[in-house]
N, C-alpha and C positions, 0 to 999 in steps of 0.2 A: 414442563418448563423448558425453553429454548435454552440450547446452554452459549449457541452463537446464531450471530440471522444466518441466512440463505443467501449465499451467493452464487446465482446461473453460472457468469461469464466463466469462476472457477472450475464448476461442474463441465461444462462445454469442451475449456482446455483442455480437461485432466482425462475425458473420454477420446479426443481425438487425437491425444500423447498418446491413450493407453491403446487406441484403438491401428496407431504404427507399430508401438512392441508388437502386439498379439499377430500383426502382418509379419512382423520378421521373425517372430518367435514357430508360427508356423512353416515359414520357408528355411528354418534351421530344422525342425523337426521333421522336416521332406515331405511335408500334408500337401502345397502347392512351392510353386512359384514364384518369388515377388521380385521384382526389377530392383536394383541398388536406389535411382531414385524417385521412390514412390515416399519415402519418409519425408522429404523434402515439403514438397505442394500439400501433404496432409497432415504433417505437423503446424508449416508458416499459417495454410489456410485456419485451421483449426483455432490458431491462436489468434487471427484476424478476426475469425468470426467473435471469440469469444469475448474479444473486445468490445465489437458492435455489440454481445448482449450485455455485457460490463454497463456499458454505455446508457443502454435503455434504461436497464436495469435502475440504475442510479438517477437518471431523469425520469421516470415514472415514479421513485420510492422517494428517491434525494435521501434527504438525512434523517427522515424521520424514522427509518428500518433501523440505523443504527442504535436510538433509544435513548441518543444524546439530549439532554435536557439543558445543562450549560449554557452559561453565554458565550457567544465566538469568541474564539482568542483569548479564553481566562485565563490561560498560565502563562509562562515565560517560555517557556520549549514545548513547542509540540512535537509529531511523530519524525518529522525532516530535522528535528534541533532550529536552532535559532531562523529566525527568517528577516533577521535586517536591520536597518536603521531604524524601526517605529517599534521594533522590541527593543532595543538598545537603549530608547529616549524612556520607554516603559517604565524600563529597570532603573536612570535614575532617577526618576521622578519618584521612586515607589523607595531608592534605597539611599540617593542623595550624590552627591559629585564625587566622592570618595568613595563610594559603593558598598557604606558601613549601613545597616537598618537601624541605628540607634545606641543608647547606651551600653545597651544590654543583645543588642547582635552582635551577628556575626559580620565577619571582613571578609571581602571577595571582589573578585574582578570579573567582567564580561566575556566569557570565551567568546575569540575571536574578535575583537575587541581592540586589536592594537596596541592597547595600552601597556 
């Protein structure tokens, strides 16, 4: 059993990081010589590319790799925290003008929210 999916773009990055240490880790232990900057064009590019396979990745697979079942947008905070005015309207609708759930809720207010 998978204990997380597979993400390329991550694997991509973290080779082309690891793949500037091993450059300068070599020209510290005196095997060759590596120019000050060669980290530069092989870390930026490495991380560009791994975007484009980030990219692919995610428009070939979409959401379905993740294994989310869920409806979009079922809670109130996702991974960014709130995302706006249409969670805001969510929350009273769901909790009322006062922002109590009831007799027997709880009392709370909207972070970020103004109020």
């Amino acid at each position: 059993m998978l204990r997380h999916e597979f993400q390329p773009g991550k694997l991509v990055g973290g080779l082309f990081v690891t793949a500037a240490g091993v450059l300068y880790l070599g020209d510290a232990g005196g095997a060759w010589e590596t120019p000050w900057f060669v980290a530069l064009p092989l870390t930026f590019g490495g991380l560009c590319l791994a975007g484009a396979v980030a990219f692919m990745h995610h428009s070939i697979r979409g959401h379905r790799a993740s294994g989310r079942t869920g409806e979009a947008g079922g809670g109130l905070a996702g991974a960014a925290g709130w995302t706006g005015p249409a969670q805001r309207a969510e929350w009273t609708e769901r909790t009322g003008p006062e922002g109590t759930t009831g007799s027997a809720g709880s009392t709370g207010h909207i972070p970020g929210g103004g109020q």
